[in-house]
BAKE-108712 format. One line per 5 residues: number of its first residue (from 1); their letters; for each residue x, y, z of N, C-alpha, C. Coordinates in nm, 4 decimals. Atoms other than C-alpha are relative to their C-alpha. Layout:
REM residues N
NUM) A) X,Y,Z,X,Y,Z,X,Y,Z ~ ... .
***
This chain:
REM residues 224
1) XXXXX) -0.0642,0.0749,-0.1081,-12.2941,19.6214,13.7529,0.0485,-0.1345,-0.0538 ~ -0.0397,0.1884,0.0287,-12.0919,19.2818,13.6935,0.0671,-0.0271,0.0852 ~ -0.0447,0.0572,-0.1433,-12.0620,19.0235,13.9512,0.1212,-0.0897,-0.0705 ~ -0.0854,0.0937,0.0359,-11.7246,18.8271,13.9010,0.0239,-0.1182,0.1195 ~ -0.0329,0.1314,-0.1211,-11.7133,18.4459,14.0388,0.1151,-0.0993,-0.0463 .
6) XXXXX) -0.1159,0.0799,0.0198,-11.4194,18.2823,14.0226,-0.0085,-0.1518,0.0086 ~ 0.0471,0.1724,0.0600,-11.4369,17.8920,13.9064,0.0961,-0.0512,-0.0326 ~ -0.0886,0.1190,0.0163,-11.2143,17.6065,13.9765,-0.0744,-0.1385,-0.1088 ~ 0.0321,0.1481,0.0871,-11.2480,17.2880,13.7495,0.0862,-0.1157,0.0037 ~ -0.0494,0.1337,-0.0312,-11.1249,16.9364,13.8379,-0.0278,-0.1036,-0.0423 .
11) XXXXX) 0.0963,0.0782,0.0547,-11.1699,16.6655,13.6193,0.0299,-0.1204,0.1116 ~ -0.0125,0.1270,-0.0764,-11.2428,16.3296,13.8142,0.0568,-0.1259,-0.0746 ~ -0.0449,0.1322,0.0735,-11.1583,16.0879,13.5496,0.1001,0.0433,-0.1076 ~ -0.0991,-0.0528,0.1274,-10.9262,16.0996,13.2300,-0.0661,0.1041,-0.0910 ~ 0.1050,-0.1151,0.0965,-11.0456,16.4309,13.0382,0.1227,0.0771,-0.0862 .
16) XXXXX) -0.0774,-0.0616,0.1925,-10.9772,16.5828,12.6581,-0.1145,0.0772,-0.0038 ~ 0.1300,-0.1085,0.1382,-11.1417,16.8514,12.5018,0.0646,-0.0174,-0.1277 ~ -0.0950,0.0345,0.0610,-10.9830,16.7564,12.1929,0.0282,0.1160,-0.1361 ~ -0.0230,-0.1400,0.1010,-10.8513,17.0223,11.9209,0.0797,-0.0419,-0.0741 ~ -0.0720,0.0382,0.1139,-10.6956,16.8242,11.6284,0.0746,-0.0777,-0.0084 .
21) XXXXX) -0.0534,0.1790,-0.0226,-10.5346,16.5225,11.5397,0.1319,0.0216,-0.0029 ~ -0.1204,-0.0328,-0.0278,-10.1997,16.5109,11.6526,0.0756,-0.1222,-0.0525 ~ -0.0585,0.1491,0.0389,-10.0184,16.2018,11.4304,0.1221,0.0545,0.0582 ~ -0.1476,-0.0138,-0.0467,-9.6615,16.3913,11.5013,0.0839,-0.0242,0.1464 ~ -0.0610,0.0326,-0.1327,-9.6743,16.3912,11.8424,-0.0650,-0.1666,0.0860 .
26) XXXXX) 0.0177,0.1268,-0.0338,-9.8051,16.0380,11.8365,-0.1426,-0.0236,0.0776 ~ 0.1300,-0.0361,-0.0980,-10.1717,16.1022,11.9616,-0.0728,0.0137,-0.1447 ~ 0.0831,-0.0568,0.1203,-10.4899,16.1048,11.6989,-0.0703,0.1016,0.0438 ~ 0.0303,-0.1078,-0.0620,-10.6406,16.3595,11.9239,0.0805,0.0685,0.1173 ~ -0.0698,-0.0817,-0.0901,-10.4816,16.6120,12.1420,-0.0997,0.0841,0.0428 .
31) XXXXX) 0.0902,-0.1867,-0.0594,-10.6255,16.8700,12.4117,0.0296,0.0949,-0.1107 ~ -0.0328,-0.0831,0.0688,-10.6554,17.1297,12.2400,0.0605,0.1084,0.1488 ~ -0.0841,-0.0895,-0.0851,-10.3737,17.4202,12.3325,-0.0273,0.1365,-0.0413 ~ -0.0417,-0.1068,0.1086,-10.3132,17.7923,12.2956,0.1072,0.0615,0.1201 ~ -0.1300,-0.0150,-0.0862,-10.0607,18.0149,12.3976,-0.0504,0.1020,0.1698 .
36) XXXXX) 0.0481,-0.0053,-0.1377,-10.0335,18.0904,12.7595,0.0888,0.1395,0.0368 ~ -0.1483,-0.0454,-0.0151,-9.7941,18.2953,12.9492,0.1291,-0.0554,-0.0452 ~ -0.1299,0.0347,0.0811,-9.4455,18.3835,12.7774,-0.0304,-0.0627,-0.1128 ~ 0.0077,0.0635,0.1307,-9.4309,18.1312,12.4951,-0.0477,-0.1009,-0.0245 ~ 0.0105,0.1476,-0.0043,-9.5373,17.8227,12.5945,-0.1294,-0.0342,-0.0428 .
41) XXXXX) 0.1379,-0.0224,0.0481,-9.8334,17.7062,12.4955,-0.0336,-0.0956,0.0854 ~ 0.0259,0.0481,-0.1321,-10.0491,17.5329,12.7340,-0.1453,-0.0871,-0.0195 ~ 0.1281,0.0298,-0.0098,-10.3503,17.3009,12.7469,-0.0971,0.1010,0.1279 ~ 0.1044,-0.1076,-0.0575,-10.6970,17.4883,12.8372,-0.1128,-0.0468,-0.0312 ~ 0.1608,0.0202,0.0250,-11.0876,17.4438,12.8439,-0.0183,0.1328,-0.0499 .
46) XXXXX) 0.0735,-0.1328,0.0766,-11.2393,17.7157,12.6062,-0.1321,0.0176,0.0888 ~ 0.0906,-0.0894,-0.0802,-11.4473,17.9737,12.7654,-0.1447,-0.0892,-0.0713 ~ 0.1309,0.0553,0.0372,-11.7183,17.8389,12.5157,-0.0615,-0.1328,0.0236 ~ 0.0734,0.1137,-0.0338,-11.7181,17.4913,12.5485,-0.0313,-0.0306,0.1509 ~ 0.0856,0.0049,-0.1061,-11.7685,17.5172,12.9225,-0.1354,0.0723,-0.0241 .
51) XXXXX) 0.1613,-0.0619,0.0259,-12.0854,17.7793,12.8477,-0.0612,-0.0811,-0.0612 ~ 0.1016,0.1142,0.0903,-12.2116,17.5126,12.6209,-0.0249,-0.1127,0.0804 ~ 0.0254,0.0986,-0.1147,-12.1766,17.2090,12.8844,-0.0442,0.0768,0.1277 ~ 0.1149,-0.0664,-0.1271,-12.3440,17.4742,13.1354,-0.1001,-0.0022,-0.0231 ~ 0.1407,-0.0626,0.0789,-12.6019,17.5693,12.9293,-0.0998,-0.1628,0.0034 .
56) XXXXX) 0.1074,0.1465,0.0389,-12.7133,17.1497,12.8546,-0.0457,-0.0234,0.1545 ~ -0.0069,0.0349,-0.0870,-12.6338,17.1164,13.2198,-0.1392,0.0915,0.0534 ~ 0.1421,-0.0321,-0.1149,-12.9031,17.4032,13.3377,-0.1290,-0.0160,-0.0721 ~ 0.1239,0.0363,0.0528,-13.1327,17.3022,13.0496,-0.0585,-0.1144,0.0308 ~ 0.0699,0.1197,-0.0364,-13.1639,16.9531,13.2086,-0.0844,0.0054,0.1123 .
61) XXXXX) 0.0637,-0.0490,-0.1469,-13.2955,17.0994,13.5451,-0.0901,0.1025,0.0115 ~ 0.0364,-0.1392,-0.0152,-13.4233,17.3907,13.4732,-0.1614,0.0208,0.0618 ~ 0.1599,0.0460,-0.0343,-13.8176,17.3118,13.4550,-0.0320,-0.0729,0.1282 ~ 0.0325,0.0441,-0.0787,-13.7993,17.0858,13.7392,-0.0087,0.1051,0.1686 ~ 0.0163,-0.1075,-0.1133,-13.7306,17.4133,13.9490,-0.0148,0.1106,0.0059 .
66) XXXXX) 0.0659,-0.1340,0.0702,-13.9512,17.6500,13.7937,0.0317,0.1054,-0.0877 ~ -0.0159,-0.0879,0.1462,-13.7952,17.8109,13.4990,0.0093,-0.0714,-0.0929 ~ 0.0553,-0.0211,0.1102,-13.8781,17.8087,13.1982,0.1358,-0.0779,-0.1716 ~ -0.1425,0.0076,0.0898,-13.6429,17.5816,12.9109,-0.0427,-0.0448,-0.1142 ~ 0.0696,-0.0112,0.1808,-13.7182,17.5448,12.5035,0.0772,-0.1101,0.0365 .
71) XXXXX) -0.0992,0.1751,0.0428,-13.4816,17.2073,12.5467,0.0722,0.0289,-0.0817 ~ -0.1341,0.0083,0.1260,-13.2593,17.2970,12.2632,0.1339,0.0951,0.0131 ~ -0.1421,-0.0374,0.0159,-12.8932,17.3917,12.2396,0.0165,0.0074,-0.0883 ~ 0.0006,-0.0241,0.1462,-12.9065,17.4247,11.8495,-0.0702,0.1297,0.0038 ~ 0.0497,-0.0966,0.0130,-12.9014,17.7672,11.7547,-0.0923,0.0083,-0.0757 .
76) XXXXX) 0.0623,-0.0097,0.1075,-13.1225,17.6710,11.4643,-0.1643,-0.0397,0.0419 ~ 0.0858,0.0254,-0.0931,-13.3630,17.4952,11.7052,-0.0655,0.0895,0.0837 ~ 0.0591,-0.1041,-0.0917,-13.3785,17.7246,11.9605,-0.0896,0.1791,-0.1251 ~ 0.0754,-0.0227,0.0322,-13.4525,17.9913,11.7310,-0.1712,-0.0108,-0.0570 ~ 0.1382,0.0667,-0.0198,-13.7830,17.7891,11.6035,-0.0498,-0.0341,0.0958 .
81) XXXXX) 0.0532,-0.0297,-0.1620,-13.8678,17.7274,12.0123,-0.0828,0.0863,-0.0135 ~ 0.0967,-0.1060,-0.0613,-13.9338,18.0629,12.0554,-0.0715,0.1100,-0.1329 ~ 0.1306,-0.0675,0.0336,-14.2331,18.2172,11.8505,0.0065,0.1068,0.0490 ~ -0.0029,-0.0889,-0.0415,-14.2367,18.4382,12.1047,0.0605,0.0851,0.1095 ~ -0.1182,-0.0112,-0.0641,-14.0494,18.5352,12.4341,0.0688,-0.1417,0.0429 .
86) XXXXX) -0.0818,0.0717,-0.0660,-13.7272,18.3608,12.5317,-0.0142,-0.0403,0.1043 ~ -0.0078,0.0467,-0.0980,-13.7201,18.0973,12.7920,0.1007,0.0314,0.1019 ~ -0.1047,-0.0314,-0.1422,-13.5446,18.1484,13.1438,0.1473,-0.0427,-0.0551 ~ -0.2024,0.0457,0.0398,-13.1809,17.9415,12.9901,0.0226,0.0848,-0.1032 ~ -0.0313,-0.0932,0.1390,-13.2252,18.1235,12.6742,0.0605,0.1480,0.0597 .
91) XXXXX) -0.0367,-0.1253,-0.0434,-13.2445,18.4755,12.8434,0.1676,0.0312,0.0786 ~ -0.1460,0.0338,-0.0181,-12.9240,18.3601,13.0793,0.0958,0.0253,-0.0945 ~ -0.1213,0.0518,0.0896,-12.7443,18.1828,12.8118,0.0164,0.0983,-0.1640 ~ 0.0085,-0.0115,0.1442,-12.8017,18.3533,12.4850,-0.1078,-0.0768,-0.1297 ~ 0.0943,0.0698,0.0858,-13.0462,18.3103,12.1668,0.0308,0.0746,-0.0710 .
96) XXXXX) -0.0362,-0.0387,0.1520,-13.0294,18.4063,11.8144,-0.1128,0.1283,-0.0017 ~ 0.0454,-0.1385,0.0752,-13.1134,18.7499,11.6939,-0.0214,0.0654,0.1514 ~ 0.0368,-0.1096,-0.1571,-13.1102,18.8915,12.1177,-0.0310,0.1369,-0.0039 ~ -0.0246,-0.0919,0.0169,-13.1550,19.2310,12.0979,0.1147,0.0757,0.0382 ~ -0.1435,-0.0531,-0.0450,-12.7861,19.2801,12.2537,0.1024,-0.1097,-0.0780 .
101) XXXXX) -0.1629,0.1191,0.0435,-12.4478,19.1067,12.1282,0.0262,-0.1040,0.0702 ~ 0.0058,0.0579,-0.0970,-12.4458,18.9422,12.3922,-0.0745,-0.0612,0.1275 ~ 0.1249,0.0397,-0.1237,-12.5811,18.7316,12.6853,0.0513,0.0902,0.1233 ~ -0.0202,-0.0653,-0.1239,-12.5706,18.8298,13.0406,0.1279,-0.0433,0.0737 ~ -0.1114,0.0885,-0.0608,-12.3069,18.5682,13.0982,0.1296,-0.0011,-0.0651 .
106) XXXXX) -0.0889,0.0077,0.0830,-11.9821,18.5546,12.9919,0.1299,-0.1069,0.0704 ~ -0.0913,0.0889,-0.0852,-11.7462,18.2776,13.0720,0.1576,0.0002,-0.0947 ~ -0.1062,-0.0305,0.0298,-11.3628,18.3005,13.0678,0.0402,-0.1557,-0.0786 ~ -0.0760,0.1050,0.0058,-11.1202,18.0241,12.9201,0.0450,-0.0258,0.1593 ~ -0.0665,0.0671,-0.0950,-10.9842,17.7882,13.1647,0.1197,-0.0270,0.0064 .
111) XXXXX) -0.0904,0.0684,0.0626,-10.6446,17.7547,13.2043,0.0858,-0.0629,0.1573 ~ -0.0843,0.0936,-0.0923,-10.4021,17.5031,13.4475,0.0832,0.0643,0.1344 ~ -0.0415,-0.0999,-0.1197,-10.3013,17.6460,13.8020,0.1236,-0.0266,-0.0307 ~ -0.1709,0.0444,0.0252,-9.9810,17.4206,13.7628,0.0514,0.0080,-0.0998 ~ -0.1084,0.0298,0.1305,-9.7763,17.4813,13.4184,0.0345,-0.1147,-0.0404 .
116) XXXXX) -0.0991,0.0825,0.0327,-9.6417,17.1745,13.4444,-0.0820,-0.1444,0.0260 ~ 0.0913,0.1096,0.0253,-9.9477,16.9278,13.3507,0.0520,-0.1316,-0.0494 ~ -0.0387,0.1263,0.0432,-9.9148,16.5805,13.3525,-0.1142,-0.0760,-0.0923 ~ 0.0748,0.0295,0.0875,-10.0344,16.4274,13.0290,-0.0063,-0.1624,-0.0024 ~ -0.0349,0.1164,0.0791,-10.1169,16.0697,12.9053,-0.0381,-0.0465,-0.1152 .
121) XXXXX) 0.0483,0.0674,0.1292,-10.1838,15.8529,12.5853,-0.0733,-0.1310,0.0520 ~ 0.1343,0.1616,0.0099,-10.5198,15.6076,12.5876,-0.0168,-0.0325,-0.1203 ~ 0.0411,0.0918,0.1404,-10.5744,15.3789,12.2941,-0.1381,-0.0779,0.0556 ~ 0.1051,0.0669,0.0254,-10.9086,15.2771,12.2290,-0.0656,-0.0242,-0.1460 ~ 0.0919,0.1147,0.1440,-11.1364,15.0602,11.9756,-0.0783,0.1624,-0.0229 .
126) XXXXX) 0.1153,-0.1096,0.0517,-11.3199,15.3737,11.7529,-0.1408,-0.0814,-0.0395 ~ 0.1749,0.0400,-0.0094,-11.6835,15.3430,11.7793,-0.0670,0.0349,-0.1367 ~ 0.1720,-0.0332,0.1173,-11.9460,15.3699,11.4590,-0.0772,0.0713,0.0878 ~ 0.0867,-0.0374,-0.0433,-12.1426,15.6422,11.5236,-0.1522,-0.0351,-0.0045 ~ 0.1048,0.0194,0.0162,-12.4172,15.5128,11.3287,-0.0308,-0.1448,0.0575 .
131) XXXXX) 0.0588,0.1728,-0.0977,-12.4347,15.1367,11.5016,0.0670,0.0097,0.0759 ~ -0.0511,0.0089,-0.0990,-12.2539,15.2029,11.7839,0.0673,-0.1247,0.0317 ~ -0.1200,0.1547,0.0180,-11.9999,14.9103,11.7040,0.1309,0.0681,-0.0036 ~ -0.1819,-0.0161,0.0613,-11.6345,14.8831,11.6721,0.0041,0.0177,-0.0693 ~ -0.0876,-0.0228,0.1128,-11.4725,14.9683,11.3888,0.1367,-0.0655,0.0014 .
136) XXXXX) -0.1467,0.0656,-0.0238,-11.2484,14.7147,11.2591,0.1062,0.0571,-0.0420 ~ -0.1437,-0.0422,0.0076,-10.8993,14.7915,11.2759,-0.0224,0.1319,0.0476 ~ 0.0242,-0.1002,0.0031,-10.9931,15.0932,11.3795,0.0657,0.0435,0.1930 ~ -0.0797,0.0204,-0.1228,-10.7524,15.2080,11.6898,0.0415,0.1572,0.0483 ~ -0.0662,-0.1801,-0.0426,-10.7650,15.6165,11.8561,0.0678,0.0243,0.0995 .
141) XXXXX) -0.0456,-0.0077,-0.1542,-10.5567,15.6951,12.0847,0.0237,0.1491,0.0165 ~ 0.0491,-0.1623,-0.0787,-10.6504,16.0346,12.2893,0.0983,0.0166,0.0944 ~ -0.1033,-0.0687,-0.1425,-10.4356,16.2914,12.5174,-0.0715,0.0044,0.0421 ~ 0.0613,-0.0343,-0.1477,-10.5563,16.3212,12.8835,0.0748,0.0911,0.0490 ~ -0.0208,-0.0223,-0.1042,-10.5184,16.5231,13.1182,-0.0182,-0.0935,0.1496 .
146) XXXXX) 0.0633,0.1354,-0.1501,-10.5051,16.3121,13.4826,-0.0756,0.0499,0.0616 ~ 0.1220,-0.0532,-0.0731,-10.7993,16.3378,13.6904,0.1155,0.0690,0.1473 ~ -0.0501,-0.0786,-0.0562,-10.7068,16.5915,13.9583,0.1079,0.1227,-0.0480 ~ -0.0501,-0.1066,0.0745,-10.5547,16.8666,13.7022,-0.0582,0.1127,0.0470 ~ 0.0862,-0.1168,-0.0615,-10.6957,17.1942,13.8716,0.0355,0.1226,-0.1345 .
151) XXXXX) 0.0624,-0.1294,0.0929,-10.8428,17.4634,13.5974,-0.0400,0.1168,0.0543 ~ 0.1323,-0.0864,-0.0915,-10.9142,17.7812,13.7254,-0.0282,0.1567,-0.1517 ~ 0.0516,-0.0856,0.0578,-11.1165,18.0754,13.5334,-0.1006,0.0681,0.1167 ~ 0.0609,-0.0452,-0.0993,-11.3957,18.3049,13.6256,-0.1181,0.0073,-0.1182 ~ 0.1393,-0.0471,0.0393,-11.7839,18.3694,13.5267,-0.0135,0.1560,0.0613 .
156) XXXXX) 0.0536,-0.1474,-0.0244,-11.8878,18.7403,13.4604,-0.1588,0.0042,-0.0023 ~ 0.1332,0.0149,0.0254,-12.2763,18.8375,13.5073,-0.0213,0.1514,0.0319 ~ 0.0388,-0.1711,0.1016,-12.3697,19.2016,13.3164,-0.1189,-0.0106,0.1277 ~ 0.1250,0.0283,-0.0518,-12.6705,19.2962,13.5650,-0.0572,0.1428,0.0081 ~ 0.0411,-0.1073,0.0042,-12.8664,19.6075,13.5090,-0.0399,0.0602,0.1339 .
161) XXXXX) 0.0781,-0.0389,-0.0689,-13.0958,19.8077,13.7416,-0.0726,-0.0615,-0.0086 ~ 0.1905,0.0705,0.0097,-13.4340,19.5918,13.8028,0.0067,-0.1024,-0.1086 ~ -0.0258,0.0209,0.1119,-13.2361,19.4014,13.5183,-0.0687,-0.2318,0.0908 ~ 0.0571,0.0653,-0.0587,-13.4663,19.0239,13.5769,0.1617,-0.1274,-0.0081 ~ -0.1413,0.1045,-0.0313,-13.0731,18.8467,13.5459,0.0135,-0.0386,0.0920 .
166) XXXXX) 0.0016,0.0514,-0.1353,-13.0668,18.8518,13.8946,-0.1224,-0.1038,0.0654 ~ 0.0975,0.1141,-0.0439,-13.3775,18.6237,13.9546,0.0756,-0.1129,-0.1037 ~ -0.0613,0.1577,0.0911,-13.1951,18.3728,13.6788,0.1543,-0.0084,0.0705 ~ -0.1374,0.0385,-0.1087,-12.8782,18.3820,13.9639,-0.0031,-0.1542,0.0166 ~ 0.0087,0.1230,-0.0491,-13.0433,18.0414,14.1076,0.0390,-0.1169,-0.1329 .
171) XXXXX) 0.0045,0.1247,0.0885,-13.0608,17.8731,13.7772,0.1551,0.0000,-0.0715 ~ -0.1105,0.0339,0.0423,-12.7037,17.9290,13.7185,0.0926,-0.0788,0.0470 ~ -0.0122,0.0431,-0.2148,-12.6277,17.8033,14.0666,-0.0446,-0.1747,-0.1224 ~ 0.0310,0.1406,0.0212,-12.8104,17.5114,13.9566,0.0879,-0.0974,-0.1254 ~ -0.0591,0.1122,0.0845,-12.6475,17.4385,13.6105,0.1664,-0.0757,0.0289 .
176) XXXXX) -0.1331,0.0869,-0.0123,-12.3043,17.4260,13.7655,-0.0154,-0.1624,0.1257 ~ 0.0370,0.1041,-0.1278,-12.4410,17.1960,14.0731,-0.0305,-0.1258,-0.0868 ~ 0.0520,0.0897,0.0905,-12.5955,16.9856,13.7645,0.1278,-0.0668,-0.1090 ~ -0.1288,0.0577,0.1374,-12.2336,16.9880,13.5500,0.0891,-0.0807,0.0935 ~ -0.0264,0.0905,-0.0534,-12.1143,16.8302,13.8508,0.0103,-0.1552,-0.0070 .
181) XXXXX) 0.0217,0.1375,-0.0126,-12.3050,16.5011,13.7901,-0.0073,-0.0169,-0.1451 ~ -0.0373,0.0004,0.1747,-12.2779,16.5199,13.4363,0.1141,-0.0049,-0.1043 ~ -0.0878,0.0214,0.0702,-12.0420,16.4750,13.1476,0.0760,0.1484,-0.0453 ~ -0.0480,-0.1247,0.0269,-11.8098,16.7394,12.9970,0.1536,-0.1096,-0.1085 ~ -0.0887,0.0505,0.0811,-11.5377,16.6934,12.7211,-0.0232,-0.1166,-0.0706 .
186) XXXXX) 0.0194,0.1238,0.0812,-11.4771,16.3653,12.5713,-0.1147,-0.1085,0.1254 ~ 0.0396,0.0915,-0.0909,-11.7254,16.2027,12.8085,0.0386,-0.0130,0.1669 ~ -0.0236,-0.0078,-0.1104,-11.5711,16.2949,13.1394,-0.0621,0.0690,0.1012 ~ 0.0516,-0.1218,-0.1085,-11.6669,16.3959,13.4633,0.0972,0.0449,0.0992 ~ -0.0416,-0.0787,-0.0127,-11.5641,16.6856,13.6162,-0.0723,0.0795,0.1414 .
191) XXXXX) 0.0770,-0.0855,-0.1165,-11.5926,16.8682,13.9695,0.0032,0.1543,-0.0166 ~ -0.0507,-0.1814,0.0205,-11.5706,17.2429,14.0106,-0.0876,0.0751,0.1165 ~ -0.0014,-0.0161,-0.1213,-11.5938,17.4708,14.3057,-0.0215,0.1596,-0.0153 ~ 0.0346,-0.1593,-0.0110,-11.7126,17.8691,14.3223,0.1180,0.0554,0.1382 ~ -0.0984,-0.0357,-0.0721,-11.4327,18.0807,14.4750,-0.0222,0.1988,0.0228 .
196) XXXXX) 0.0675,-0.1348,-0.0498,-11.5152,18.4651,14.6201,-0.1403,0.0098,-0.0539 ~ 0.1383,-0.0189,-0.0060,-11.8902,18.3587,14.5891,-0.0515,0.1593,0.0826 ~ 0.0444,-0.0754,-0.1280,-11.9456,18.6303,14.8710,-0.1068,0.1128,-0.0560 ~ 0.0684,-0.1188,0.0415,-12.0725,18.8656,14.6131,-0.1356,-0.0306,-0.0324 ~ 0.1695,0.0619,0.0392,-12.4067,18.6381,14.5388,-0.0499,0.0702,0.1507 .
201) XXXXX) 0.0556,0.0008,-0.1189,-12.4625,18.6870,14.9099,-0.0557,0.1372,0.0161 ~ 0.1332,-0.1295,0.0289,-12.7898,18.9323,14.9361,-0.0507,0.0226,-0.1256 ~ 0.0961,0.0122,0.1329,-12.8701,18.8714,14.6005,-0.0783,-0.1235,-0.0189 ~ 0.1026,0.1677,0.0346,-12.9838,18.4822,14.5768,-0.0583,0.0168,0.1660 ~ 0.0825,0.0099,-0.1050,-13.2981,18.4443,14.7767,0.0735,-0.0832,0.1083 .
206) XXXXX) -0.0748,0.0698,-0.0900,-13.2069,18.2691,15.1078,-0.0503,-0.1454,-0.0145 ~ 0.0461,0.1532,0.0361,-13.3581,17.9439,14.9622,0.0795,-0.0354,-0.0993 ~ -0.0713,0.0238,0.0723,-13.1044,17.9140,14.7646,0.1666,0.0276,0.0905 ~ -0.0939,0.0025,-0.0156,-12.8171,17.9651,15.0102,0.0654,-0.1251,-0.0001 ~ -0.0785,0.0905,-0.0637,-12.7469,17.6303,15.0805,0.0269,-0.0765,-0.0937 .
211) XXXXX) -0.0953,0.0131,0.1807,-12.6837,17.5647,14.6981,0.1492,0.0603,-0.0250 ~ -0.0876,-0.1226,0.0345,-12.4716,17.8468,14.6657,0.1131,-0.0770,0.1311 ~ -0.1236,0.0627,-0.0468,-12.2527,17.7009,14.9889,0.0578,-0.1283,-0.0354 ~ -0.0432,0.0924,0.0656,-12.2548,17.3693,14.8495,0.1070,-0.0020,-0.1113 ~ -0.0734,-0.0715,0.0954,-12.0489,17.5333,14.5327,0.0885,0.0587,0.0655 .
216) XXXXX) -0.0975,-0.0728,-0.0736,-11.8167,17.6592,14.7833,0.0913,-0.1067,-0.0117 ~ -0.1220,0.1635,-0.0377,-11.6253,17.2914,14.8198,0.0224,-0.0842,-0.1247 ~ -0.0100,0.1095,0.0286,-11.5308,17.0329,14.6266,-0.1169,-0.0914,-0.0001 ~ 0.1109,0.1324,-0.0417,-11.8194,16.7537,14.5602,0.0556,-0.1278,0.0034 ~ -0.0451,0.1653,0.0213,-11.6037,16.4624,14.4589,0.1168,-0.0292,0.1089 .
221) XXXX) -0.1222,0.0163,-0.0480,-11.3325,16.5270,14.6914,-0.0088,-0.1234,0.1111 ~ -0.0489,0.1254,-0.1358,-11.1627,16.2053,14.9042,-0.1492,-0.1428,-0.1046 ~ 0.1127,0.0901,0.0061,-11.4784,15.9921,14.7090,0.0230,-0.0673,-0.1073 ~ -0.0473,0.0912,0.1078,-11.3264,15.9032,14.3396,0.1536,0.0386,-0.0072 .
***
C-alpha cells in the first residue's frame, strides 16, 4: 500500500538552496536548477535535501513525544548509535546497511507552481567558519527566491500489512509541524501545508487529528 500526500512549500523569508557558484551570471551562489518542463530549466528544492531538513526537524522532537531518536543525521554516526535496533526516525527515515534499499519514505523534488519565478541578488560580508568573523574583503552575493514562491511536490509512504510505519505516521506529522519553526536552505524559514491529507484519516490515532488539520493551512500566513 502507498499513501501519497501532496506538499506545498513557501519560503517566508529570502531562500537558496544553493548549487554552484554562478560568477557568469553575476551571483557567487545560485539556486540550484534542473531541467523542468520542455527546455527550460527551472529552480527546485531536491527531493533529498527536504528529507534531510525533515529528518533534523523530527529528530529534534521526536523523544519529547515518545519515540525513540539516536540524535544523529551522519550516516557514519548513526550507524555507531545503533548496536542494536534502529530508533523510531531511523526506521522512518533510513539507516545504513537497512535490510531494504530503501526507507519507507520517499520524498519527491520540489518544483515552482508559477514558471515564472521572481529572483534576486543579496550581497553579504562572508563569515569564517572557524571564528565566526568577517572575512576581510570578503563579499558573497546569493540568488533568492522571494518569500512567498509556492513549491509544490508530494511525500510517498511504502506501508505493509501490520507493517509498524503506520504507528511512525504521527512522528512524520510532527517533523513537518517542527520544519515549520525551523530553518531550511541557506538559513531560511519556510512554511508548508499538506494537500489531499484525507488519506491519513483512520490511520493516525485521533490524538493526533488536530496535528494532522493544523498541516492542512498555512502557519505563517497574513503574520510575516
Amino acid at each position: 500500500m502507498v499513501i501519497r500526500l501532496g506538499l506545498r512549500v513557501k519560503p517566508v523569508t529570502l531562500f537558496t538552496i544553493g548549487g554552484g557558484i554562478g560568477e557568469v551570471a553575476g551571483a557567487d551562489i545560485l539556486f540550484i536548477r534542473k531541467q523542468c518542463k520542455g527546455l527550460k530549466k527551472c529552480v527546485y528544492i531536491p527531493g533529498s535535501s527536504f528529507k534531510g531538513a525533515l529528518r533534523t526537524a523530527a529528530t529534534r522532537v521526536a523523544r519529547y513525544y515518545g519515540f525513540t531518536s539516536c540524535g544523529e543525521v551522519e550516516p557514519g554516526r548513526i550507524k555507531v548509535a545503533h548496536t542494536q535496533e534502529p530508533c523510531d526516525v531511523c526506521r522512518l527515515f533510513g539507516y545504513p546497511d537497512q535490510p531494504t534499499p530503501t526507507s519507507p519514505l520517499v520524498v519527491s523534488d520540489f518544483e515552482p507552481v508559477d514558471p515564472s519565478v521572481k529572483l534576486v541578488y543579496v550581497s553579504r560580508v562572508s563569515i569564517r567558519d572557524e571564528t565566526l568573523t568577517a572575512e576581510q574583503g570578503g563579499l558573497c552575493t546569493v540568488e533568492h527566491v522571494v518569500p512567498g514562491t509556492e513549491f509544490k511536490g508530494f511525500i510517498d509512504l511504502y506501508l505493509k500489512q501490520r507493517d509498524e510505519t503506520t504507528r511512525l505516521i504521527p512522528l512524520l506529522l510532527l517533523g513537518l509541524a517542527e520544519l515549520r519553526m525551523w530553518r531550511m536552505g541557506r538559513g531560511s524559514l519556510v512554511d508548508l501545508k499538506l494537500e489531499n491529507s484525507e488519506v491519513l484519516e483512520g490511520i493516525v490515532p485521533s490524538e493526533w487529528t488536530g496535528l494532522l488539520r493544523g498541516l492542512k493551512t498555512w502557519l505563517w500566513e497574513g503574520v510575516l
